[in-house]
PyMOL commands that place a pseudoatom at each C-alpha (Angstrom):
pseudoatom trace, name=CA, resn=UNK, resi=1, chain=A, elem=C, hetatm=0, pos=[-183.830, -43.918, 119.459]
pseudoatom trace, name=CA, resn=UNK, resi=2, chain=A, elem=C, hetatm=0, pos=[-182.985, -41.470, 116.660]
pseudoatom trace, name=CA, resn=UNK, resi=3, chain=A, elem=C, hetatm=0, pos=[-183.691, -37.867, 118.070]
pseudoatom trace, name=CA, resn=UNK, resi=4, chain=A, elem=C, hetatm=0, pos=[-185.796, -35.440, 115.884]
pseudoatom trace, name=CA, resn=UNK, resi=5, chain=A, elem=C, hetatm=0, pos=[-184.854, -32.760, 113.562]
pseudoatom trace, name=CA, resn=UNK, resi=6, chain=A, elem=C, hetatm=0, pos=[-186.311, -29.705, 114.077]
pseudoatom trace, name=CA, resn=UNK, resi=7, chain=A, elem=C, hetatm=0, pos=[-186.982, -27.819, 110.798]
pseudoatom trace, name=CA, resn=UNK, resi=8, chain=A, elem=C, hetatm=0, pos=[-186.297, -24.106, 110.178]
pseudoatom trace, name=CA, resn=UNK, resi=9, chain=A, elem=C, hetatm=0, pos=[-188.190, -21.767, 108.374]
pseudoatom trace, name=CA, resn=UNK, resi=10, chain=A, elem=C, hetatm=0, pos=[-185.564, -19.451, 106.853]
pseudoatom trace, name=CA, resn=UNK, resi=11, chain=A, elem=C, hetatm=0, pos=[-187.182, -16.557, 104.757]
pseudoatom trace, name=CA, resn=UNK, resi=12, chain=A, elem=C, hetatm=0, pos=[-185.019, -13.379, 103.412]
pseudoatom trace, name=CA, resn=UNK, resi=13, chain=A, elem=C, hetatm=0, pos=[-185.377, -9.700, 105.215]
pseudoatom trace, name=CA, resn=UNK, resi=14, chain=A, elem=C, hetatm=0, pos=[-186.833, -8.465, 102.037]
pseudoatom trace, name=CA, resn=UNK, resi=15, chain=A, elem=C, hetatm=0, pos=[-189.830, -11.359, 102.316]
pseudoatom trace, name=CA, resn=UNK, resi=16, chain=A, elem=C, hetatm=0, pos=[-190.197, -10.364, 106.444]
pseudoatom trace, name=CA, resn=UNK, resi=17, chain=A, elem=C, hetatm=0, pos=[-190.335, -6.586, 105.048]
pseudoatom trace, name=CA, resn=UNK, resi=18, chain=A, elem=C, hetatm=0, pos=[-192.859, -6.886, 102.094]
pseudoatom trace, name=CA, resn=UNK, resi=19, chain=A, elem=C, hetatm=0, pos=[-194.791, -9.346, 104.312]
pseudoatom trace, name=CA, resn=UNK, resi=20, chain=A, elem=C, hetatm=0, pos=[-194.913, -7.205, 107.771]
pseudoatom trace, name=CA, resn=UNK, resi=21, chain=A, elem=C, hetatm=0, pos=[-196.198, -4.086, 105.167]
pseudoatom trace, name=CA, resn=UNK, resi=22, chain=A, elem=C, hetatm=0, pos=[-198.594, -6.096, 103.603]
pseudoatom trace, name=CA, resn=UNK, resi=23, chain=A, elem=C, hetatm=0, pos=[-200.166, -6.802, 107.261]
pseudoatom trace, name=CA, resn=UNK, resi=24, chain=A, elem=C, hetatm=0, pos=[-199.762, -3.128, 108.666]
pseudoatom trace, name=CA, resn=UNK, resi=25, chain=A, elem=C, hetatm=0, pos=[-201.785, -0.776, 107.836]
pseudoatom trace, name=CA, resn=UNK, resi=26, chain=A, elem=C, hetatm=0, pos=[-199.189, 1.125, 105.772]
pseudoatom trace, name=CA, resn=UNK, resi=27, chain=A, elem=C, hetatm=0, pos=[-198.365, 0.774, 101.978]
pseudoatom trace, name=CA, resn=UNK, resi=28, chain=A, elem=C, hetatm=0, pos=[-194.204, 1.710, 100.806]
pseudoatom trace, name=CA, resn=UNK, resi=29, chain=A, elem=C, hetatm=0, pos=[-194.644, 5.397, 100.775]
pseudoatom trace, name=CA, resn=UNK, resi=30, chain=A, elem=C, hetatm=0, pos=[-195.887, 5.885, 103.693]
pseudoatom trace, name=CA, resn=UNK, resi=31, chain=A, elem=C, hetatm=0, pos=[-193.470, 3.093, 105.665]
pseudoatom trace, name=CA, resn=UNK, resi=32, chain=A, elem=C, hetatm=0, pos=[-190.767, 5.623, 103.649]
pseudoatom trace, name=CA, resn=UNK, resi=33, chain=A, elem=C, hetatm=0, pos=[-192.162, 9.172, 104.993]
pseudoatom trace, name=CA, resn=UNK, resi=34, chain=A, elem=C, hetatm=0, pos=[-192.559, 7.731, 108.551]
pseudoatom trace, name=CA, resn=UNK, resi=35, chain=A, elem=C, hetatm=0, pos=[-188.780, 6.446, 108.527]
pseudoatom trace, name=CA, resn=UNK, resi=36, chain=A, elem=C, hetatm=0, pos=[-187.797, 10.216, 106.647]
pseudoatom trace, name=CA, resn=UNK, resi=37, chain=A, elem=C, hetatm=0, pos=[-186.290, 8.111, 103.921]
pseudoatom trace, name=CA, resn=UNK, resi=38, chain=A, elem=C, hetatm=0, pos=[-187.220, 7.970, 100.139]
pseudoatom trace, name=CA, resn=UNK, resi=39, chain=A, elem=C, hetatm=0, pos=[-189.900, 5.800, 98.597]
pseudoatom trace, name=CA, resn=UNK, resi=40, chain=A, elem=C, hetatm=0, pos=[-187.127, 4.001, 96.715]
pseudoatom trace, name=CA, resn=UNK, resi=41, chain=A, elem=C, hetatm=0, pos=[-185.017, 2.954, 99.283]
pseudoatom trace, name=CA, resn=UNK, resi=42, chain=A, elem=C, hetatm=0, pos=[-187.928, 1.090, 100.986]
pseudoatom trace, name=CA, resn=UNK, resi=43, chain=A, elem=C, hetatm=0, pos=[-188.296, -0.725, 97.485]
pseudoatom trace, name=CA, resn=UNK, resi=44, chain=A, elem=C, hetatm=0, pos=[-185.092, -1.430, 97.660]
pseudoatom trace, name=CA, resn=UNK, resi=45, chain=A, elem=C, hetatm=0, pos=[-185.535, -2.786, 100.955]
pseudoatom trace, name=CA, resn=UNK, resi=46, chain=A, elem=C, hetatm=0, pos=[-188.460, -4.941, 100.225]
pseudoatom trace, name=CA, resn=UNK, resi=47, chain=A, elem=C, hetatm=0, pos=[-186.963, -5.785, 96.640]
pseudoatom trace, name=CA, resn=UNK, resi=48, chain=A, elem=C, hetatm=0, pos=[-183.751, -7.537, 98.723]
pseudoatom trace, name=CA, resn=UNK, resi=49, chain=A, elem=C, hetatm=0, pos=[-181.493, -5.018, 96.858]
pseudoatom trace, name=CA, resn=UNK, resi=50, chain=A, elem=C, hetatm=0, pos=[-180.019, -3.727, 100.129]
pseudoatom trace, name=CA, resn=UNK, resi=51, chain=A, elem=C, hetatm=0, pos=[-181.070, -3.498, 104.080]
pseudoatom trace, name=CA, resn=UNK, resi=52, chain=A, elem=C, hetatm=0, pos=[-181.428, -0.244, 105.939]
pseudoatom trace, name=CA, resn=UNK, resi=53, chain=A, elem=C, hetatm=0, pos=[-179.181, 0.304, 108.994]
pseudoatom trace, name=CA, resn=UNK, resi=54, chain=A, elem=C, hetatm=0, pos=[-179.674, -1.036, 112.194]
pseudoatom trace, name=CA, resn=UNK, resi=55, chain=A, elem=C, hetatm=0, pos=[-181.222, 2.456, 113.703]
pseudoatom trace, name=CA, resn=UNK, resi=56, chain=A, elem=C, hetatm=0, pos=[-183.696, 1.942, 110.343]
pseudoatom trace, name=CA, resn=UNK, resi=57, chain=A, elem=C, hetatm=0, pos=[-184.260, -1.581, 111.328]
pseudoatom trace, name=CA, resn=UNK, resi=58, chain=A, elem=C, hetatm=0, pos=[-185.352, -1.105, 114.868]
pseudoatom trace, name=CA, resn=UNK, resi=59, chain=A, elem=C, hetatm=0, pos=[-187.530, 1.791, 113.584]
pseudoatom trace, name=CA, resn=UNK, resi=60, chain=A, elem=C, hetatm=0, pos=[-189.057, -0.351, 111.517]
pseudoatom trace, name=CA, resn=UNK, resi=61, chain=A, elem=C, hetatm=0, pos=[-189.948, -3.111, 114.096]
pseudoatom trace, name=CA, resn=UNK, resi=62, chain=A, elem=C, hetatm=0, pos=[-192.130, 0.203, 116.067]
pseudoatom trace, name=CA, resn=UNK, resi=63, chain=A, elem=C, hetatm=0, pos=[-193.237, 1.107, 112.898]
pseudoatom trace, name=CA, resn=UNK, resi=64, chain=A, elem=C, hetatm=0, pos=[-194.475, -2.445, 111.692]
pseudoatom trace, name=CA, resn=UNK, resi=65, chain=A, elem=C, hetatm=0, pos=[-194.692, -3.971, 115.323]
pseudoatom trace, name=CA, resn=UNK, resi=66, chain=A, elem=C, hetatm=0, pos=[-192.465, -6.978, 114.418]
pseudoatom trace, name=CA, resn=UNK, resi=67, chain=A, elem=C, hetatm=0, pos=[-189.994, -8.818, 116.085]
pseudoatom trace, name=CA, resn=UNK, resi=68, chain=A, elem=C, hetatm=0, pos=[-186.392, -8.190, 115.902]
pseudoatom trace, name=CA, resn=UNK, resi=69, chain=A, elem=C, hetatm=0, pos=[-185.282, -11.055, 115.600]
pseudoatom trace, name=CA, resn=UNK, resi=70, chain=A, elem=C, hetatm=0, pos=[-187.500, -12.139, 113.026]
pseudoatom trace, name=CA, resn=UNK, resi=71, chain=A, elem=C, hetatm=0, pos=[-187.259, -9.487, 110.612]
pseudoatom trace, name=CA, resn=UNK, resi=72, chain=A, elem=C, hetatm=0, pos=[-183.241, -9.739, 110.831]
pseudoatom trace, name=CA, resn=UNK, resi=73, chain=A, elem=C, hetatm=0, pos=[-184.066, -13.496, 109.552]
pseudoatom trace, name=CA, resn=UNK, resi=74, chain=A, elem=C, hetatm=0, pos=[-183.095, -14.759, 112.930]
pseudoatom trace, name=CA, resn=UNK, resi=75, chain=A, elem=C, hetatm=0, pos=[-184.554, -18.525, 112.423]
pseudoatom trace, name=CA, resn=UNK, resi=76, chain=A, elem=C, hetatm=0, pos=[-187.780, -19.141, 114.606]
pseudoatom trace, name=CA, resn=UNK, resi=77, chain=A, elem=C, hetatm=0, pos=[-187.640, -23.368, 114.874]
pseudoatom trace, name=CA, resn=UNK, resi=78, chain=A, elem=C, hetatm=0, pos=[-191.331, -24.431, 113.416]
pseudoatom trace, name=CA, resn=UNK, resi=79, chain=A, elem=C, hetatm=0, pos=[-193.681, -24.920, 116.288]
pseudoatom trace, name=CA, resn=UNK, resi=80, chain=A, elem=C, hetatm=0, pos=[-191.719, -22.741, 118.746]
pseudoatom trace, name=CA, resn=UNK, resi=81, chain=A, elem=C, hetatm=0, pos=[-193.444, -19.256, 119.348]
pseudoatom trace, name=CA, resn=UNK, resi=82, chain=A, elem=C, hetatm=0, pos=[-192.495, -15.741, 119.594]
pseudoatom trace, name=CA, resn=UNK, resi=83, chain=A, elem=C, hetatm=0, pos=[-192.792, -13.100, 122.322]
pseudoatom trace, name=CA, resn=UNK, resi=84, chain=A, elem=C, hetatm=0, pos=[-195.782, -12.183, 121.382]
pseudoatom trace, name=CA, resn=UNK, resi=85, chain=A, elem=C, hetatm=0, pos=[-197.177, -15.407, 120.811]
pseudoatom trace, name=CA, resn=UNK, resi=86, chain=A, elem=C, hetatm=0, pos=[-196.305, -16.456, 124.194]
pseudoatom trace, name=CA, resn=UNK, resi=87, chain=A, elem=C, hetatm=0, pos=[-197.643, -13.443, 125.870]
pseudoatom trace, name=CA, resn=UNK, resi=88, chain=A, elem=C, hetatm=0, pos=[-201.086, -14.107, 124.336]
pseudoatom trace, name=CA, resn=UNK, resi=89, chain=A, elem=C, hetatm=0, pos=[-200.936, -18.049, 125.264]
pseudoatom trace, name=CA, resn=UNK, resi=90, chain=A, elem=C, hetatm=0, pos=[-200.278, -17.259, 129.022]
pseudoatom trace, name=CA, resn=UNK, resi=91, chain=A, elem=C, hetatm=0, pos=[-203.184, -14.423, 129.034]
pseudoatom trace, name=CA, resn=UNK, resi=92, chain=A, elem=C, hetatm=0, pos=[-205.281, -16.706, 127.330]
pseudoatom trace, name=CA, resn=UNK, resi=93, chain=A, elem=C, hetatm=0, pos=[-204.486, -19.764, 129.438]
pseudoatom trace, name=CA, resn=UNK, resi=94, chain=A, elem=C, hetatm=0, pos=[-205.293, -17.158, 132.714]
pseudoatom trace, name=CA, resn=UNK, resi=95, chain=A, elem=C, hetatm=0, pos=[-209.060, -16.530, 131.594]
pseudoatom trace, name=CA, resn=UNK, resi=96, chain=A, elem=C, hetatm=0, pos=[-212.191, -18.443, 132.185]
pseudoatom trace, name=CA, resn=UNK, resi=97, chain=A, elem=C, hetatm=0, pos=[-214.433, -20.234, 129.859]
pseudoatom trace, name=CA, resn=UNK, resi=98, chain=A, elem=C, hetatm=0, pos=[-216.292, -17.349, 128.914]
pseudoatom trace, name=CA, resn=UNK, resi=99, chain=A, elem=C, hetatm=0, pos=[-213.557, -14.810, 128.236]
pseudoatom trace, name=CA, resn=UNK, resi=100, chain=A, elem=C, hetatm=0, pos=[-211.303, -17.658, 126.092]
pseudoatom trace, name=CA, resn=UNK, resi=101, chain=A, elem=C, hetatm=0, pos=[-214.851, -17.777, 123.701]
pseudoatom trace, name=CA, resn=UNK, resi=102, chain=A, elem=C, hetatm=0, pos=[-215.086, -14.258, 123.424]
pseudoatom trace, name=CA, resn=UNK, resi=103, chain=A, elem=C, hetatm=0, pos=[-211.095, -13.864, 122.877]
pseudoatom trace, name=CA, resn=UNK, resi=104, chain=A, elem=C, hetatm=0, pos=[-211.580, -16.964, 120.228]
pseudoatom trace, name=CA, resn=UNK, resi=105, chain=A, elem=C, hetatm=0, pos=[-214.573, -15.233, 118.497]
pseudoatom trace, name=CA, resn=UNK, resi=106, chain=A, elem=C, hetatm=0, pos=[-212.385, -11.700, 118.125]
pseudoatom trace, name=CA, resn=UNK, resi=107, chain=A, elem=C, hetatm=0, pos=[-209.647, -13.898, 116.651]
pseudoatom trace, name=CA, resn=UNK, resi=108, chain=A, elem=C, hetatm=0, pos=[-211.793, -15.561, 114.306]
pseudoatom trace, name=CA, resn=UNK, resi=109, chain=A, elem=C, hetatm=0, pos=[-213.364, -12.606, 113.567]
pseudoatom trace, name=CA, resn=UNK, resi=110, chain=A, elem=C, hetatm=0, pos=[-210.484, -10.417, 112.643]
pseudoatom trace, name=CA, resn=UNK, resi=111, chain=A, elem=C, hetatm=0, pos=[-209.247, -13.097, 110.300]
pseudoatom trace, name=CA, resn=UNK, resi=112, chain=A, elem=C, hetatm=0, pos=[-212.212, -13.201, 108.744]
pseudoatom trace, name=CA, resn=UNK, resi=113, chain=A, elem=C, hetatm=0, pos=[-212.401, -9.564, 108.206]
pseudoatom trace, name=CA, resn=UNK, resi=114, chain=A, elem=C, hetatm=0, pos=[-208.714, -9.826, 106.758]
pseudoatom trace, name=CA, resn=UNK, resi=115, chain=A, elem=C, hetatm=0, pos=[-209.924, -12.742, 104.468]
pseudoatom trace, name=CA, resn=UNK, resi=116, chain=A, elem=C, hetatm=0, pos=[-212.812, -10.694, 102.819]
pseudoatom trace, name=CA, resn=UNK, resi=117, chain=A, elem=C, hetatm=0, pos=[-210.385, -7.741, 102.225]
pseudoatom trace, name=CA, resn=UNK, resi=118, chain=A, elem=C, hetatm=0, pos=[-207.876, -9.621, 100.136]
pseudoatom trace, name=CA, resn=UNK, resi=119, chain=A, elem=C, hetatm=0, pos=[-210.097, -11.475, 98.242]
pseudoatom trace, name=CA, resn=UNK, resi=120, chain=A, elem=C, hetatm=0, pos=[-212.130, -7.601, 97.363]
for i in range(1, 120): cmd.bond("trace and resi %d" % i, "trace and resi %d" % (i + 1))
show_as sticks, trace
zoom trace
């Protein structure tokens, strides 16, 4: 029996970057004044022109409350989860009936809410 081949998502830092600001609730300029660097070094960041420094890069992980590993384009294998991801599934899987609804229905919700505001 022929064993499976996992498949790798592989996106650049620059996608990670322009995607984890696109999610936060910060635009360039401000992702720029909270790191003390210029607006144009963050483009450059997001525009794959150049990275920041490590000390920049972990900043940036507080700042945009993303993985390390992921945003250095460490490859996540499809299906497996991240830290986070994993937290939530073991609080999740430690509720009753009642609070797994009401954590589904925030969920669900918040998506939602993210849905109308892109399509506005």
């Amino acid at each position: 029996m022929k064993a499976k081949t996992k498949v790798y998502t592989q996106l650049t830092f620059a996608e990670i970057l322009e995607d984890a600001i696109k999610r936060s609730p910060y635009n360039n300029s401000d992702v720029a004044e909270q790191l003390g660097v210029t607006k144009g070094a963050v483009s450059n960041w997001v525009g794959g022109g150049r990275r920041p420094n490590i000390d920049l890069v972990i900043k940036l992980c507080y700042l945009l409350d993303i993985d390390l590993y992921y945003l250095i384009g460490a490859t996540i294998p499809a299906g497996e989860l991240r830290p986070k991801e994993q937290e939530l599934l073991l609080l999740f899987q430690k509720m009753n009936a009642q609070e797994k609804a009401a954590v589904l229905g925030i969920c669900r919700a918040l998506v939602a809410k993210r849905k109308c505001q892109k399509e506005s």
